[in-house]
C-alpha positions in Angstrom: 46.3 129.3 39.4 42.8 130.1 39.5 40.8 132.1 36.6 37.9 133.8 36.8 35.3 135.3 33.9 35.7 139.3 33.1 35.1 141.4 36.5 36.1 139.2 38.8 39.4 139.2 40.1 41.9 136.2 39.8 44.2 135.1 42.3 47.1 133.1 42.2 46.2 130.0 44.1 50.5 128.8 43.6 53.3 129.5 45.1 55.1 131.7 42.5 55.0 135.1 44.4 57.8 138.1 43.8 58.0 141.7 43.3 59.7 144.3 41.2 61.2 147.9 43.2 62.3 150.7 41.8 63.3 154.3 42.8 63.5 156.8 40.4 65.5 160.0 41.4 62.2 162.0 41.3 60.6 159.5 43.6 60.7 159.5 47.2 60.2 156.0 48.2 60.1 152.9 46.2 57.7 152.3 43.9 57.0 148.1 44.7 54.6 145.7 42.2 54.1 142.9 44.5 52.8 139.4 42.6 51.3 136.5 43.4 50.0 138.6 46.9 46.2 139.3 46.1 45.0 142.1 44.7 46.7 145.5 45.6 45.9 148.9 47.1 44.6 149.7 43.4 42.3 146.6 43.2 44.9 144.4 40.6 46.0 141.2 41.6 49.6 140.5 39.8 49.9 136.7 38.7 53.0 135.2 37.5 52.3 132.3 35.2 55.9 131.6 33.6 59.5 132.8 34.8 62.4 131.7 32.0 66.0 132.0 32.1 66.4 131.8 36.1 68.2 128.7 35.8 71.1 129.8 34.8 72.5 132.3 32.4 74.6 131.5 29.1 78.3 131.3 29.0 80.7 133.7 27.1 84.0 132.4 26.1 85.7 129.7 23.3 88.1 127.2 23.1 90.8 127.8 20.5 91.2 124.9 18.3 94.7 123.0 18.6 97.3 123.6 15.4 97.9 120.0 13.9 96.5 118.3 16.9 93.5 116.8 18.6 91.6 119.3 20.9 92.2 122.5 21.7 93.3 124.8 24.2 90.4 126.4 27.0 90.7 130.0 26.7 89.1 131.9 29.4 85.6 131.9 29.5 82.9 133.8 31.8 79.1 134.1 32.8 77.1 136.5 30.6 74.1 138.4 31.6 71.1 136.8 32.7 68.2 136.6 30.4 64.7 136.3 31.5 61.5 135.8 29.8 58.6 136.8 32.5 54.4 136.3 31.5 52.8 138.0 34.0 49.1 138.6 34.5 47.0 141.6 35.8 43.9 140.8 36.1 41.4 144.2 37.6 38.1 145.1 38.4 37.2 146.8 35.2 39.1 148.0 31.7 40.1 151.4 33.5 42.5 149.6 36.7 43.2 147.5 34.0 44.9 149.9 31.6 46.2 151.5 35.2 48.1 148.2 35.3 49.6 148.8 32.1 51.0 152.0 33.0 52.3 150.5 36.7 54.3 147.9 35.0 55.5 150.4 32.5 56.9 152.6 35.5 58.2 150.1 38.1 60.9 148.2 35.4 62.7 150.7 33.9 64.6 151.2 30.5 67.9 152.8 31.3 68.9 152.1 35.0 68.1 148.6 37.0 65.0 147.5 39.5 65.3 144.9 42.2 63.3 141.9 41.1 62.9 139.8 44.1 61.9 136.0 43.3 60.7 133.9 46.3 61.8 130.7 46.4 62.4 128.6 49.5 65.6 130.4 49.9 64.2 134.2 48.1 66.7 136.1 45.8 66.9 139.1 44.2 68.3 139.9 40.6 68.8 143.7 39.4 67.0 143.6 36.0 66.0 146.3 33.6 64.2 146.0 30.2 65.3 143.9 27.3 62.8 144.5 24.6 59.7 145.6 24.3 56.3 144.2 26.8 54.1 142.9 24.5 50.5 142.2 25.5 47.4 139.7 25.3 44.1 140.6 26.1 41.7 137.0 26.8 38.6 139.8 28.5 38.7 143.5 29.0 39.3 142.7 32.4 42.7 141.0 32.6 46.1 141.4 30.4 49.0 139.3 30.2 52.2 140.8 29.8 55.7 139.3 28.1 58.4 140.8 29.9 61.9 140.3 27.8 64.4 141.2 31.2 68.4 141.5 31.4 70.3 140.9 34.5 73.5 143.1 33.4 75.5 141.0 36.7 74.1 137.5 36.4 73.9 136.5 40.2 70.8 135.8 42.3 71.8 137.7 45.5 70.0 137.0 49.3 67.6 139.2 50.0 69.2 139.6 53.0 72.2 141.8 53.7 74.9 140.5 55.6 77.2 142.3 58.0 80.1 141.1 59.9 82.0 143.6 62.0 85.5 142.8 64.2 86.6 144.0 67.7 88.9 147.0 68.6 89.4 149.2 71.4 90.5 151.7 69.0 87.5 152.1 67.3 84.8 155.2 67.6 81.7 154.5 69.4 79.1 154.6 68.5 79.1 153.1 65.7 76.9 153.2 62.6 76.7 149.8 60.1 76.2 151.8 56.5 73.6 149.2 55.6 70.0 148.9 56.1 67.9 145.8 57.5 67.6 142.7 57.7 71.3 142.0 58.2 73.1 139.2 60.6 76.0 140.8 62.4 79.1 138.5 63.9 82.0 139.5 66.0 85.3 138.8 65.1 87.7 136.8 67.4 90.6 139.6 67.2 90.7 143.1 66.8 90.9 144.0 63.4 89.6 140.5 62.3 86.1 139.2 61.0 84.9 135.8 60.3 81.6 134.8 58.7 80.5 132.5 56.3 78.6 132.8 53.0 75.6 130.6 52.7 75.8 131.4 48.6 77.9 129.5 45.7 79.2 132.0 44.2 81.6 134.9 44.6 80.0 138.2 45.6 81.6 141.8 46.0 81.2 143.0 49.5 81.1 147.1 50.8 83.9 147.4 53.7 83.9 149.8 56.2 87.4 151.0 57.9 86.5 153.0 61.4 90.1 154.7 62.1 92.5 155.6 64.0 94.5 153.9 61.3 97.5 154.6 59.3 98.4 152.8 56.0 95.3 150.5 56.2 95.2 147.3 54.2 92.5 144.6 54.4 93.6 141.0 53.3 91.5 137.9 52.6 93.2 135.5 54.5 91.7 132.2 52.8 93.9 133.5 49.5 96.5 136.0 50.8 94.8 138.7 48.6 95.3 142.4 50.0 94.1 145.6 49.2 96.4 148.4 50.7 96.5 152.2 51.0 100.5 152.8 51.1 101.4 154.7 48.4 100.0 158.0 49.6 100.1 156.6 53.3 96.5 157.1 53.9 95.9 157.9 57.6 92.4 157.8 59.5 92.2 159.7 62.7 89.7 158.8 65.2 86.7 158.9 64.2 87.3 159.0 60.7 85.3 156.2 58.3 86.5 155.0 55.0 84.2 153.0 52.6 85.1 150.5 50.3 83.2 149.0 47.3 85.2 146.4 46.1 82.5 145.7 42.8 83.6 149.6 41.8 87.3 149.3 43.5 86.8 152.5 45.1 87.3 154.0 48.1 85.9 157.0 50.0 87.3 158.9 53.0 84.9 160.9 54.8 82.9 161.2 51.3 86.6 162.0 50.0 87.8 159.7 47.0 91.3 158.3 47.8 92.6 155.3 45.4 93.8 152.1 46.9 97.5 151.2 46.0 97.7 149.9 41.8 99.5 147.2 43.5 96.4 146.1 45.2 94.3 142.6 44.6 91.3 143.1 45.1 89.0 140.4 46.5 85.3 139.1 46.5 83.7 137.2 49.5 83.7 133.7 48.4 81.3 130.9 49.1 81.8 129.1 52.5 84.4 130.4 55.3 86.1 133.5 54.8 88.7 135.6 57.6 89.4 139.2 56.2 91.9 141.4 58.5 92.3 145.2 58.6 95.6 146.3 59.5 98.4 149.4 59.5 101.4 149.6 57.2 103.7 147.9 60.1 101.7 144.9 59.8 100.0 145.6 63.5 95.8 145.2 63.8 93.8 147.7 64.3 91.0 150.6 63.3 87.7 148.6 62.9 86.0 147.1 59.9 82.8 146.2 58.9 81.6 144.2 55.7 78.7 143.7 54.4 77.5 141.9 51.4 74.8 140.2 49.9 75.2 136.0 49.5 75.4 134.9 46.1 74.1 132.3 43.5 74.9 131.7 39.7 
């Protein structure tokens, strides 16, 4: 990194380069800080000079010691959220786009609701971070600032910036037919209606959104690596043609033409797993059909 006296711009001559996007409800398109790019439409160029914590984020869990033994017995223990530490500097034309700055960064990482911040490394991620403490703030010239950003990542994964979809094959499906995600995304038939197959470039388990395209009646969707199935029995749910039910297996919630309708308390619900995965879609008799789309964001811990 390369820097330069008071009003004159520094860039970042590395390869640390990243953003931060957020939409509030009041906005009406993303508000993006983009670092480590040059200077931006306002004349700042965003420099990050230290990134902690994205190696991995702490453990939450004990062992419970053994009574009158050696050792002790591994109770069950999980990732907790993912702390970061990020210096950023903002280094503008003059003390004005300076204190500007100031009040960008303020804006784009908000307090009570999460941003995307997207790190690039050879293989780029995204976290979804929101404030942790208070910025704090060093001034070396009137010109520049560097901030201390104290960030939590409530989930802990890195995701792909790229969104994954993988749809299957049926006859019996509407046309056409609209994935319910948005670009970039890899799309990959499945060998039999009412089956997909993909694999997850990621090493860790990640909650997909599915998609169920009827005519269907009593749909379930199983996870054939594990035999784990999420089924719609009870209340014999039944998708005409035409008909789209959407499924967020992070919430465990489904939606029938915008219409909430529980999944079965029976059910076991399932995240796409690192590697190969097959995931079926099929009626109460057992029979394929309907279609079914997943999509999902690769994940690392």
């Amino acid at each position: 990194m390369t820097y330069t006296g008071s009003g004159t711009i520094s860039q970042d001559t590395g390869l640390w380069t990243g953003s931060f996007s957020y939409q509030a409800p009041y906005m009406t398109t993303p508000m993006v800080l983009n670092m480590g790019a040059g200077p931006d439409t306002n004349g700042i160029a965003w420099i990050i000079e230290k990134l902690e914590g994205w190696d991995g984020p702490d453990v939450v869990g004990q062992v419970i010691q053994k009574a009158a033994d050696h050792g002790a017995y591994p109770a069950a223990q999980f990732f907790g959220p993912r702390m970061m530490t990020l210096t950023l500097r903002a280094s503008a034309p003059d003390q004005a786009t300076r204190d500007l700055a100031r009040s960008i960064l303020g804006q784009v990482i908000p307090v009570n609701d999460l941003c995307a911040f997207n790190y690039n490394e050879p293989i780029p991620k995204v976290a979804y971070v929101r404030r942790s403490g208070k910025i704090t703030e060093q001034y070396d010239n009137l010109c520049e600032v560097v901030f201390s950003i104290l960030l939590v990542a409530p989930d802990p994964r890195k995701y792909s910036q790229t969104i994954y979809a993988s749809g299957s094959a049926s006859s019996s499906a509407a046309s056409p037919i609209t994935i319910p995600v948005t670009v970039p995304f890899t799309l990959n038939n499945g060998v039999v209606p009412g089956s997909i197959q993909f694999m997850d470039p990621g090493n860790f388990p990640s909650f997909p959104e599915m998609t169920i395209w009827g005519p269907l009646k009593g749909p379930a969707i199983t996870l054939v690596q594990t035999g784990q199935t999420v089924t719609w029995w009870n209340q014999l749910v039944t998708l005409q043609t035409g008909d789209r039910m959407v499924i967020d297996f992070d919430a465990k919630q489904s939606f029938l033409n915008g219409v909430y309708v529980p999944a079965d308390v029976s059910s076991s619900w399932f995240t796409i797993n690192p590697g190969f995965n097959t995931v079926i879609v099929s009626s109460i008799a057992g029979a394929a059909g309907g279609q079914l789309v997943a999509a999902y964001q690769a994940a690392w811990i």
